[in-house]
PDB file of N, CA, C and O in Angstrom:
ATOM      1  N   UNK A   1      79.399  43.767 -59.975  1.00  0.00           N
ATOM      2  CA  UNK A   1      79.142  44.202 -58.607  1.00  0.00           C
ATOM      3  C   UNK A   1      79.045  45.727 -58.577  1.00  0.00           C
ATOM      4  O   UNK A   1      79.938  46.553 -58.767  1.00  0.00           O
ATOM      5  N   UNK A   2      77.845  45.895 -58.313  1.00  0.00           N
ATOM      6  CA  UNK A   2      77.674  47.554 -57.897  1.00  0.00           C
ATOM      7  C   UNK A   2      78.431  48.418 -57.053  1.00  0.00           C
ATOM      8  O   UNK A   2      78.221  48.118 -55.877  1.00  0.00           O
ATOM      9  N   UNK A   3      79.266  49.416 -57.181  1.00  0.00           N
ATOM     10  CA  UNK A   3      80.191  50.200 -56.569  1.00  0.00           C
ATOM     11  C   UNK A   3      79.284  50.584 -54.914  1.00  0.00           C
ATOM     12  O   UNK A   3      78.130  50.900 -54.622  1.00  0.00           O
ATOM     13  N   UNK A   4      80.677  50.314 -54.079  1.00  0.00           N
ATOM     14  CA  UNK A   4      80.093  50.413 -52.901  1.00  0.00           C
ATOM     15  C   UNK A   4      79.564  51.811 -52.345  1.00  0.00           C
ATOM     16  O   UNK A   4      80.273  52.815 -52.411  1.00  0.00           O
ATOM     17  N   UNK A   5      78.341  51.828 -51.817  1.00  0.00           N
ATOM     18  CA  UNK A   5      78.237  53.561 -51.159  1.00  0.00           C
ATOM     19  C   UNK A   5      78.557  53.620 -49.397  1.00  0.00           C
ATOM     20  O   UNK A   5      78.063  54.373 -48.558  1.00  0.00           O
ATOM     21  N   UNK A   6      79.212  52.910 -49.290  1.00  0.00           N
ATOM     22  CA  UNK A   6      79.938  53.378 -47.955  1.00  0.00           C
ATOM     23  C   UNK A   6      81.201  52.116 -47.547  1.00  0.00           C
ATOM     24  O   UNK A   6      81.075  50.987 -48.020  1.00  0.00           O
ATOM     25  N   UNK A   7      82.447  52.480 -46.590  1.00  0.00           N
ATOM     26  CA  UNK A   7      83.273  52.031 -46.338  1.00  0.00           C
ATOM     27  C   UNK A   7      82.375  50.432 -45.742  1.00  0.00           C
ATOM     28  O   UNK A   7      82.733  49.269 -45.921  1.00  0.00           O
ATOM     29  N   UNK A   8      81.268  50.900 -45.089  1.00  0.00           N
ATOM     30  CA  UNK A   8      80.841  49.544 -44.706  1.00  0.00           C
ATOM     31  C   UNK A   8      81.100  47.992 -45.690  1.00  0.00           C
ATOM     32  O   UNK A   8      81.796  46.991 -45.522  1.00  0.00           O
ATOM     33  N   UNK A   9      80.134  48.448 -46.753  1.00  0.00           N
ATOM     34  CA  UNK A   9      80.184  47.532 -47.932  1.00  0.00           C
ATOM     35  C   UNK A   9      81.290  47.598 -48.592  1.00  0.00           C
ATOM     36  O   UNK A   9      81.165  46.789 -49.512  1.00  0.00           O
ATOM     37  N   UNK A  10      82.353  48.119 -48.659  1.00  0.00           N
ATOM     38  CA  UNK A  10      83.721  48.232 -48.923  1.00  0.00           C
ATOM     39  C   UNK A  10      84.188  47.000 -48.404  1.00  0.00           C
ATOM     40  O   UNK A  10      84.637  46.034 -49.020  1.00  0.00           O
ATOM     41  N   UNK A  11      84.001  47.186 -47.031  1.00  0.00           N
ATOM     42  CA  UNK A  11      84.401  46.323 -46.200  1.00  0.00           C
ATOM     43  C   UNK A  11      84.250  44.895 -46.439  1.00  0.00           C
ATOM     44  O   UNK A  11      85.054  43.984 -46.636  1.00  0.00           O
ATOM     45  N   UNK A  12      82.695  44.984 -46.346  1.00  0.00           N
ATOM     46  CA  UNK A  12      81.891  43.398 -46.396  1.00  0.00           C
ATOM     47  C   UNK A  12      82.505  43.172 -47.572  1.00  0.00           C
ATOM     48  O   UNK A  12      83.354  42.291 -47.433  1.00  0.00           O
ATOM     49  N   UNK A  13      82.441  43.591 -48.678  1.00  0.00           N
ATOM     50  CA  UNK A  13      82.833  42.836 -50.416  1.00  0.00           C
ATOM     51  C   UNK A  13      84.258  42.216 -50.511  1.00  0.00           C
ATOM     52  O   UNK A  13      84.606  41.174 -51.067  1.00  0.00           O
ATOM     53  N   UNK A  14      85.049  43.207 -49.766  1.00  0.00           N
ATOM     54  CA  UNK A  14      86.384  42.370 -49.334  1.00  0.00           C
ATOM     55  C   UNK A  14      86.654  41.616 -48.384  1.00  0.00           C
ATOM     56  O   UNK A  14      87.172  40.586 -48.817  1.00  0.00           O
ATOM     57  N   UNK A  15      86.572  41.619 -47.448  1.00  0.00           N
ATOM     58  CA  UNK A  15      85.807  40.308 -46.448  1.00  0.00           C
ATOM     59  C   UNK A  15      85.288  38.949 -47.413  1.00  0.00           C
ATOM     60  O   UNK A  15      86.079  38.006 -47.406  1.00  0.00           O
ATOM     61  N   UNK A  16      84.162  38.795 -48.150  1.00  0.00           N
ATOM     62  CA  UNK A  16      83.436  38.292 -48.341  1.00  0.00           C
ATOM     63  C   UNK A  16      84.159  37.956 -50.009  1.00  0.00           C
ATOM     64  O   UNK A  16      83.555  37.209 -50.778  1.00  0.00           O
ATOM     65  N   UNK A  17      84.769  38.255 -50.192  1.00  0.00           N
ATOM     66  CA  UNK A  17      85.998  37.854 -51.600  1.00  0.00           C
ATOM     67  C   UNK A  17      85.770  36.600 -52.578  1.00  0.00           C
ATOM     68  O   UNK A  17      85.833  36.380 -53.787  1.00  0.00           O
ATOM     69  N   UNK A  18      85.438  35.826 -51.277  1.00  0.00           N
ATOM     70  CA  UNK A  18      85.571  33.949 -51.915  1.00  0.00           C
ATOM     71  C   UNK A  18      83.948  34.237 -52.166  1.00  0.00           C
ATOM     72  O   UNK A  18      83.809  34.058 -53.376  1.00  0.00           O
ATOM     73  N   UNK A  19      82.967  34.510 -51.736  1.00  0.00           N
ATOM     74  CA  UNK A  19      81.520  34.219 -51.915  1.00  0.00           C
ATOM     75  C   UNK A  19      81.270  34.737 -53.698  1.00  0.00           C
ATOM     76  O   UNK A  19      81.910  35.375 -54.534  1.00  0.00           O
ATOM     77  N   UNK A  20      80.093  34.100 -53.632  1.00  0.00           N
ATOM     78  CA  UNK A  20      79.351  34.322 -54.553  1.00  0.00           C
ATOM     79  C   UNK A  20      79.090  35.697 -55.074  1.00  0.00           C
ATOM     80  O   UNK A  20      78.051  36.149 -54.594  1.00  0.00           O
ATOM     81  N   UNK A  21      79.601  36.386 -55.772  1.00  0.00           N
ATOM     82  CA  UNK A  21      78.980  37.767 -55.968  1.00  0.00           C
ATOM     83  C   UNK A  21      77.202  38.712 -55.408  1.00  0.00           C
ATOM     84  O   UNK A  21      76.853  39.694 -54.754  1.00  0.00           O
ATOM     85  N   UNK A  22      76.602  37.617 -56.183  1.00  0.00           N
ATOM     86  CA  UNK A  22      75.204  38.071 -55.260  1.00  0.00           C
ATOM     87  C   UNK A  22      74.698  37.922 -54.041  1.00  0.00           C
ATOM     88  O   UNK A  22      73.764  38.555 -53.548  1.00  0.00           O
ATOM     89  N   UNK A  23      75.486  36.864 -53.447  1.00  0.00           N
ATOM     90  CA  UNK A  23      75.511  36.636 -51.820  1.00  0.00           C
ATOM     91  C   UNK A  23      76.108  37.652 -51.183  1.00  0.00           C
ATOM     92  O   UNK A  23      75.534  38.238 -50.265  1.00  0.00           O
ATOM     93  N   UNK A  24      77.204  37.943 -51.554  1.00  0.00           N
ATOM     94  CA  UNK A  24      78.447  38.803 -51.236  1.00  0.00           C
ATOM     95  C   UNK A  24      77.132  40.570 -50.887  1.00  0.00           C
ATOM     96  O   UNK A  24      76.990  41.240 -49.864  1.00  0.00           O
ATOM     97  N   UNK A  25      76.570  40.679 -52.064  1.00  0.00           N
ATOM     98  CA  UNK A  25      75.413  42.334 -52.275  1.00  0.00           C
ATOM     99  C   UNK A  25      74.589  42.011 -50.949  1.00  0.00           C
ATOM    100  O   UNK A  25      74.647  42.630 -49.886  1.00  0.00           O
ATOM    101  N   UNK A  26      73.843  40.948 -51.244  1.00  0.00           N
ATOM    102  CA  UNK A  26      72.978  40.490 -50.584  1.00  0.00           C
ATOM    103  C   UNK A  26      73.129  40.692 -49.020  1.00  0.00           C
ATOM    104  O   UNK A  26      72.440  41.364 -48.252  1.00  0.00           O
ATOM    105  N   UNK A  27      74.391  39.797 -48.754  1.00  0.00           N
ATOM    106  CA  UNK A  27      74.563  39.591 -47.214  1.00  0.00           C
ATOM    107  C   UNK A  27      75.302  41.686 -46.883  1.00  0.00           C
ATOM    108  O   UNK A  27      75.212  42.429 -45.905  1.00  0.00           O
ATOM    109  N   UNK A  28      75.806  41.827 -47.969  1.00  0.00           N
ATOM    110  CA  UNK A  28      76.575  43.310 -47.085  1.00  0.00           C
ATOM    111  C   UNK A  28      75.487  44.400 -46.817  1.00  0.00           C
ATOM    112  O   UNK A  28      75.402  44.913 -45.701  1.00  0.00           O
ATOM    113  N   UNK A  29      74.527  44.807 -48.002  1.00  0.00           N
ATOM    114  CA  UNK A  29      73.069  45.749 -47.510  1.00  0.00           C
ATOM    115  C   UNK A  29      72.632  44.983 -46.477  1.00  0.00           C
ATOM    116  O   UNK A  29      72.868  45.737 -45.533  1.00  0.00           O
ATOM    117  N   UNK A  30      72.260  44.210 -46.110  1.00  0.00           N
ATOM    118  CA  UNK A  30      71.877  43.180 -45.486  1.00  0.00           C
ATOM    119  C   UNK A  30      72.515  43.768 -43.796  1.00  0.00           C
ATOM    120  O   UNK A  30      71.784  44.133 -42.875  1.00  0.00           O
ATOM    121  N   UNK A  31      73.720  43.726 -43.770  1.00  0.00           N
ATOM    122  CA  UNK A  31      74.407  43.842 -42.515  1.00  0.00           C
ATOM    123  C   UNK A  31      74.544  45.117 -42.011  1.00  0.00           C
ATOM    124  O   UNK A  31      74.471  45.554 -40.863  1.00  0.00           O
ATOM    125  N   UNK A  32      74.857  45.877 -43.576  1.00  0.00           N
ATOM    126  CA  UNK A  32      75.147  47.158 -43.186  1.00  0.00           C
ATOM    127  C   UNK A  32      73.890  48.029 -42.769  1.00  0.00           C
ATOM    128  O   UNK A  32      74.138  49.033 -42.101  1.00  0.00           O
ATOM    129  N   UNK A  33      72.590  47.763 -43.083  1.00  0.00           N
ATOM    130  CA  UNK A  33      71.308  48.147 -42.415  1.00  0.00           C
ATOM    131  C   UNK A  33      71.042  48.058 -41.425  1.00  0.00           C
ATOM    132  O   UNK A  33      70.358  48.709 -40.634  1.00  0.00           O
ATOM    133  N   UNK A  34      71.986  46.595 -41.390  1.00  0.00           N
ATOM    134  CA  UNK A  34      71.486  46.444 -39.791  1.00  0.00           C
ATOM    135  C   UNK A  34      72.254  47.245 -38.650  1.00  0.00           C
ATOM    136  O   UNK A  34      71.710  47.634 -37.617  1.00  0.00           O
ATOM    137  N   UNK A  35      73.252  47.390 -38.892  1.00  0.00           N
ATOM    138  CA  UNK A  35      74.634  48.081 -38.687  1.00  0.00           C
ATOM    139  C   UNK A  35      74.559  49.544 -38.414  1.00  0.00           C
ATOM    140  O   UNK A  35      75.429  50.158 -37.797  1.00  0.00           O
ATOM    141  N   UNK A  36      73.477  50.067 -38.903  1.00  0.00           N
ATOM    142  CA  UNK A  36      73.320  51.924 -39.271  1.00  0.00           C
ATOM    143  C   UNK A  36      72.298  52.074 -38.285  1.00  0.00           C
ATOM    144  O   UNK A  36      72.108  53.058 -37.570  1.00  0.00           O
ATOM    145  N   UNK A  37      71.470  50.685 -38.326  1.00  0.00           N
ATOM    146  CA  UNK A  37      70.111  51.208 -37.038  1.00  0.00           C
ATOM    147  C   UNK A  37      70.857  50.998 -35.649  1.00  0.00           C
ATOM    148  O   UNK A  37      70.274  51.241 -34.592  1.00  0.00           O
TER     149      UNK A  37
END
């Protein structure tokens, strides 16, 4: 898992603990984009 570049995805990856690792990347850029607009 690629080191997070903001508390956001910090967030989501620990949150998201039990998931799948690539779901886990996936869904947190994912949110956190959406999140910044």
């Amino acid at each position: 898992m690629p080191p997070a570049s903001s508390p956001c995805q910090l967030r989501f990856a620990c949150w998201n603990s039990g998931f799948d690792r690539s779901v886990t990347v996936a869904l947190g850029l994912a949110f956190c984009s959406v999140r910044v607009r």
